[in-house]
C-alpha positions in Angstrom: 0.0 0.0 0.0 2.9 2.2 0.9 3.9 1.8 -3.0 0.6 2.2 -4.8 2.4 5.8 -5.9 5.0 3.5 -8.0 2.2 1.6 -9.6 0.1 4.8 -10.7 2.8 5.6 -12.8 2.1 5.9 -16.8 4.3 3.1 -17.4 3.4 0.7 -15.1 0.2 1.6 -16.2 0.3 1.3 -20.0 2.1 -2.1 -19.0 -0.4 -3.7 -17.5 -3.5 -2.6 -19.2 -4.5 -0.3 -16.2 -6.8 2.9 -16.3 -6.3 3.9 -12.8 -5.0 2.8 -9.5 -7.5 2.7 -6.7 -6.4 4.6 -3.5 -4.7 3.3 -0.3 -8.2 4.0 1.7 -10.3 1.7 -0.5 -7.4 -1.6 -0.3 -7.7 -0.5 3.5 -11.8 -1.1 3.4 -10.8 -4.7 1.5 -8.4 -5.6 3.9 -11.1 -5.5 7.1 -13.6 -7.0 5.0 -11.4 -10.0 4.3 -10.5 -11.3 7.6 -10.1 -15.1 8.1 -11.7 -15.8 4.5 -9.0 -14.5 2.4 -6.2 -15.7 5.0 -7.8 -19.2 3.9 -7.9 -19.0 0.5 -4.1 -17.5 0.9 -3.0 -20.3 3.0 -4.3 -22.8 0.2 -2.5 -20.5 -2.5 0.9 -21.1 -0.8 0.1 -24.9 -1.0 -0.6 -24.6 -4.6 2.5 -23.5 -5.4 4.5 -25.8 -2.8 2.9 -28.5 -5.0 3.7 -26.8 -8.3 7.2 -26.4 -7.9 7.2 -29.8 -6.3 5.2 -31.6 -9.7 8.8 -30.0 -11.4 11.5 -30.6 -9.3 10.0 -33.7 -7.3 7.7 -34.8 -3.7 10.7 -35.7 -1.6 10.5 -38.7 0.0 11.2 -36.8 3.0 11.3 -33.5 4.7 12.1 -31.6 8.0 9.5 -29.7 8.7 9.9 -26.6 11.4 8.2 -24.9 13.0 9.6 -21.2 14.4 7.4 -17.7 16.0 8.7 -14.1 15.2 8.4 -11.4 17.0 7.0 -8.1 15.3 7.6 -5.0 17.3 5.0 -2.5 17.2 5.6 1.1 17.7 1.9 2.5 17.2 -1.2 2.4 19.6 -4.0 1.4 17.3 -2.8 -2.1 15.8 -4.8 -4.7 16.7 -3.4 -6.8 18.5 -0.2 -5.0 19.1 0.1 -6.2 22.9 3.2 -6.6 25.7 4.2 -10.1 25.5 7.5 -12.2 24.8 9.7 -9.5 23.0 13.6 -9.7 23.5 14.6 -7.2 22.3 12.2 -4.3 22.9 11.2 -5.7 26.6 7.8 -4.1 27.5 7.1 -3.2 23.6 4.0 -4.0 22.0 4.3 -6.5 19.6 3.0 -9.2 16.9 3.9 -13.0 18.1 3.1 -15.0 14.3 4.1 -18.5 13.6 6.0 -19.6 10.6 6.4 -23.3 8.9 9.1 -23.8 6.4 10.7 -26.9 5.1 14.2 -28.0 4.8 14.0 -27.9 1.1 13.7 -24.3 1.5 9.5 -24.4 1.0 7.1 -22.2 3.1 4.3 -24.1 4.6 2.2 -21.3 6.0 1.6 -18.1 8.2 -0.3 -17.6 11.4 -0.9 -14.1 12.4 -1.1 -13.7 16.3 -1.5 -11.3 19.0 1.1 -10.2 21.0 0.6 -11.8 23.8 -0.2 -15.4 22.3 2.3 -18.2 23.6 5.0 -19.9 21.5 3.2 -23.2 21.5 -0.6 -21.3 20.6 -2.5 -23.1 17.9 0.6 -24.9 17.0 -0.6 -28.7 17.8 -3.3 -28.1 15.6 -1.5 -26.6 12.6 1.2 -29.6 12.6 -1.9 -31.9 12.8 -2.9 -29.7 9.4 0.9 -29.8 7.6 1.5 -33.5 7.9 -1.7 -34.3 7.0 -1.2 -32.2 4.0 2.5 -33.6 3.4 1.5 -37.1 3.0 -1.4 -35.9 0.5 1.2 -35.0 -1.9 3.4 -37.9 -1.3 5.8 -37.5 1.2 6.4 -40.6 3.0 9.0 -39.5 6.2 8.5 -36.4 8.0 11.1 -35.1 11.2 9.4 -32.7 13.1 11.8 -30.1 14.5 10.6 -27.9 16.8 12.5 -25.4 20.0 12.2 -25.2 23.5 9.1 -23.0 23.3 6.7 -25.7 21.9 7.9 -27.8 24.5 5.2 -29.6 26.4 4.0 -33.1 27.6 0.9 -32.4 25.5 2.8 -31.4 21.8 4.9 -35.0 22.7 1.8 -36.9 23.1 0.4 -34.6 19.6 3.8 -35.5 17.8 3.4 -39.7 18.6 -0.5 -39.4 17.6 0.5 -38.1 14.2 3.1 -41.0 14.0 6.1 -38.8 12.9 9.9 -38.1 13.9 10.8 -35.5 16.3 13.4 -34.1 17.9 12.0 -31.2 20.2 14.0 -29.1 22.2 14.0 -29.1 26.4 14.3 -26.5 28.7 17.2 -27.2 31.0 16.1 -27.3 34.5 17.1 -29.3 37.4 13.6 -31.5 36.9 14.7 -32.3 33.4 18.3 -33.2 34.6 17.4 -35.6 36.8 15.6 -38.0 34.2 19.0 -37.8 32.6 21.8 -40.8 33.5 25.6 -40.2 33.7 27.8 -38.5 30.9 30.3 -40.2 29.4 32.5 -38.2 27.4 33.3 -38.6 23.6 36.7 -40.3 23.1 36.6 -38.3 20.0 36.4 -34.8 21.3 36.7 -35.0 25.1 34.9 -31.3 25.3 31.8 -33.2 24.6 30.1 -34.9 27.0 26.3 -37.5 26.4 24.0 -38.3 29.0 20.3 -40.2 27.7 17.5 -40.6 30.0 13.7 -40.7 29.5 10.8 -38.2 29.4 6.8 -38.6 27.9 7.8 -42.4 26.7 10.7 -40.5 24.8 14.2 -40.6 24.7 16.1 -37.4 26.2 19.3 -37.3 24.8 21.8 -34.4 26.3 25.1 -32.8 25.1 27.6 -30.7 27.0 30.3 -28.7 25.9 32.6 -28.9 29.0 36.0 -27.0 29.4 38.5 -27.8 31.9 39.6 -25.2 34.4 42.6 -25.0 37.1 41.5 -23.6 40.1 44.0 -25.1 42.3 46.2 -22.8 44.2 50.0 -22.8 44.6 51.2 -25.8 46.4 47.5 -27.3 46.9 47.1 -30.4 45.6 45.9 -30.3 41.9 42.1 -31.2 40.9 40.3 -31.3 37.7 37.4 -29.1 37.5 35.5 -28.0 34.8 33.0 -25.6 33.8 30.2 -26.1 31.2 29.9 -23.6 28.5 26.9 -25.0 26.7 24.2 -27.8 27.4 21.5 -28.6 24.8 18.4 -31.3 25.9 16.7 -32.7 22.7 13.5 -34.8 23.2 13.0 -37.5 20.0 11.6 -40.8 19.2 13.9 -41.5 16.3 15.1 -45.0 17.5 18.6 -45.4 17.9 20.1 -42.1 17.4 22.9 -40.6 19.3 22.8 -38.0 21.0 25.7 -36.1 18.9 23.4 -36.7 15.8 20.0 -35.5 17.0 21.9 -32.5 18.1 23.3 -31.9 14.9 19.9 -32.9 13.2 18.0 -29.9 15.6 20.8 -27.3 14.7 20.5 -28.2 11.4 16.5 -26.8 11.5 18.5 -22.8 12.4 17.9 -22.5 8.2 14.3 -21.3 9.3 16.5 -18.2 10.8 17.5 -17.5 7.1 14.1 -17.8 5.8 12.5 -15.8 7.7 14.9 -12.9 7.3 14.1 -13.5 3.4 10.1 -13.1 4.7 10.9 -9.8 6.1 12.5 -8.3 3.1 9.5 -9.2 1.0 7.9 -6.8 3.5 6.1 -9.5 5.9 5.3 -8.4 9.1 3.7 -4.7 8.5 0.4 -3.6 9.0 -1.9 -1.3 6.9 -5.3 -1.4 9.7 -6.3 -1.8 13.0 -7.7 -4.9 12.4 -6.3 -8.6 13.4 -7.5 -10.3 10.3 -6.9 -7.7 7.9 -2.9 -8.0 8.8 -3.0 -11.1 8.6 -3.7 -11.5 4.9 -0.7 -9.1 4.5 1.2 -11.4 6.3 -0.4 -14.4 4.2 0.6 -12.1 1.2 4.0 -11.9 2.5 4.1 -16.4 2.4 3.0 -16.1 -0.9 5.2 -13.9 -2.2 8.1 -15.8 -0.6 6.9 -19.2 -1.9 6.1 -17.7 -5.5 10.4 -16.3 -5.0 11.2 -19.9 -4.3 9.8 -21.2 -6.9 11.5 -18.8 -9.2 14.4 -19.2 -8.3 14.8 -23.2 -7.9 13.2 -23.7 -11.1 13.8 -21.0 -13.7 17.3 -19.7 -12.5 20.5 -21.1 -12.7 23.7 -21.2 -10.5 24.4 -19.1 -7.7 21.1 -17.2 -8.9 19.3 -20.1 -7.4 20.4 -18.9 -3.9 19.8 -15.5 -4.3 17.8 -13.6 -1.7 15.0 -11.1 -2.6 17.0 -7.8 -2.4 19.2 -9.2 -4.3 16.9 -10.3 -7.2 15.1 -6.8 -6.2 18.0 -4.9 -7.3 18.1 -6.7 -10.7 15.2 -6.7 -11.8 14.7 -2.9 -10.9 18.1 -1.4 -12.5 17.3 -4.1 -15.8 16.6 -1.6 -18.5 13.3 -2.0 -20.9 11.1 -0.3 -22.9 7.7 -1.3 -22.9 6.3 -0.5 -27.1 2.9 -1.3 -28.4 2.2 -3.3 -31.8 -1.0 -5.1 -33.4 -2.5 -3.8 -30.2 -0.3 -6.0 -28.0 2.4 -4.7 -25.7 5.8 -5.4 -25.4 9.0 -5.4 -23.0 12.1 -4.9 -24.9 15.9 -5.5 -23.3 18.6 -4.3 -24.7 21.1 -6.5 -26.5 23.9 -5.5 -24.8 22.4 -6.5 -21.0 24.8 -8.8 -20.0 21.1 -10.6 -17.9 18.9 -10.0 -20.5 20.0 -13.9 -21.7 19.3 -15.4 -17.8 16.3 -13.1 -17.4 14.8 -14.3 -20.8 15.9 -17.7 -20.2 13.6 -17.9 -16.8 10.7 -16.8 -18.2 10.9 -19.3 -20.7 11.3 -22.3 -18.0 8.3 -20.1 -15.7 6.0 -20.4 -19.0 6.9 -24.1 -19.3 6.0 -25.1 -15.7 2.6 -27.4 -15.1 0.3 -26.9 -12.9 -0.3 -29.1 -10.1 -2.9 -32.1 -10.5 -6.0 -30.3 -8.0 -9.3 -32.0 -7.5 -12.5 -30.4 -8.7 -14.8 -29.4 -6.0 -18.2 -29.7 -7.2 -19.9 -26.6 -5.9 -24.0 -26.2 -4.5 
């Protein structure tokens, strides 16, 4: 809404057929009329093209699938919503609390717009319940649920083992949780590290330590080893057999979410236009689309290190690419210079874009 201005222009305009650009007031009245509607059909639209650039690159047999909240700090009075809870950084700052889902092949699963005050865990039993279900729709056989100490209750483990799927959820490290835990042995193959397993919920809990050893001894006492520990990580799983080295590797691999949602943020997720809860929430539903449609360009119609590119990157390109938009046989036209040294890649992807299927959908008969 904030760049309607760019899209009344005569070009943008005469490129895209438009007569005139409605004003930010009248998008404002669509956006509270919306509500929990549109965030619907926008959740299914991110779906659809999960399953479109799946139908060309794929269904893998397995994914990761994690689950992370954000926090959206709010400056203003009248956002709805906008309330003190969990905020970091800005302690005592109103904020937005939403949850995210992204996969580990890089796919956005889905947006839920929350309060400020909501808890970590809020509504987040129900949505998994709602993404594997929709997973193994489209194919995917094995699914690892990876999820941090927030969503960490004897409740989302029972949730977790209902839906018959891998996890490795993160625990809290209090004295309660340490004493289900046996003794650590340390790792003949870097003595810093130090495994303990135990049992929690009918689950394993596997711990890692990162010890260091200190001398505290003074001069002429008799020397002792002591140690202090610099990090301890608690991982509850089900995934039979694993080590306890490996499932903590396995959760820290699920920190790519941190990446993805920094992507979210610079296709503008996260900002509100009314003071209305559902109304910014379809922007933020927006934002998932537009992040899944990026994804899709860029794994299927781009080629080497384009295919990793982040949206102010491909921002920046696309904006300083020079065109000139001419009219013939009443059809319009974008024409790139021969000298553009991307006018070749940028030509090339919207060759593979026009090529792309759709994904198989089922017709709902309607009435």
């Amino acid at each position: 809404m904030d760049d309607l201005k760019w899209l009344a222009g005569r070009g943008m305009r005469s490129l895209f057929g438009w007569t005139a650009v409605p004003d930010p007031t009248i998008f404002g009245r669509w956006l509270r009329r919306g509500g929990d509607e549109m965030v619907k059909l926008l959740d299914d639209l991110v779906w659809y093209a999960v399953r479109a650039r799946w139908a060309e690159k794929g269904v893998p047999g397995s994914v990761m699938l994690v689950l992370d909240s954000t926090v959206v700090t709010r400056y203003g009075s009248k956002q709805a919503g906008a309330e003190v809870g969990y905020n970091p950084t800005k302690r005592g700052r109103p904020s937005h609390h939403p949850l995210v889902a992204f996969t580990d092949t890089g796919d956005c699963l889905g947006i839920r717009w929350r309060a400020g005050k909501a808890h970590t865990a809020e509504g987040a039993g129900e949505w998994i319940s709602d993404l594997v279900r929709r997973l193994r729709q489209v194919g995917v056989k094995d699914i690892t649920v990876r999820l941090d100490k927030g969503f960490f209750s004897e409740e989302m483990v029972k949730t977790l083992e209902d839906l018959d799927v891998f996890f490795v959820l993160k625990v809290m490290n209090h004295h309660w949780v340490r004493r289900e835990l046996g003794p650590f042995r340390q790792l003949e193959k870097d003595p810093e590290l130090w495994t303990s397993t135990g049992e929690m919920y009918g689950a394993r809990l596997l711990s890692v330590e990162r010890r260091r050893v200190v001398d505290t001894a003074e001069e002429g006492a008799l020397a002792l080893e002591t140690f202090e520990v610099d990090r301890v990580s608690h991982m509850l799983t089900n995934i039979p057999g694993i080590h306890a080295l490996t499932a903590w590797r396995m959760y820290n691999d699920g920190t790519f979410v941190e990446q993805r949602i920094k992507e979210l943020y610079q296709l503008g997720f996260g900002q509100t236009a009314v003071d209305d809860l559902g109304g910014n929430a379809i922007l933020a539903g927006l934002g998932a689309v537009a992040y899944q449609l990026l994804h899709v360009v860029r794994t299927t119609a781009l080629t080497g290190d384009w295919r990793r590119s982040q949206p102010e990157r491909l921002r920046v390109w696309l904006f300083r690419l020079p065109a000139r938009v001419t009219t013939h046989a009443r059809k319009r036209y974008v024409q790139l210079g021969h000298e553009e040294p991307l006018r070749e890649i940028f030509l090339s992807a919207l060759r593979r874009l026009g090529g792309l299927a759709p994904p198989r959908t089922r017709v709902l008969a309607l009435g």
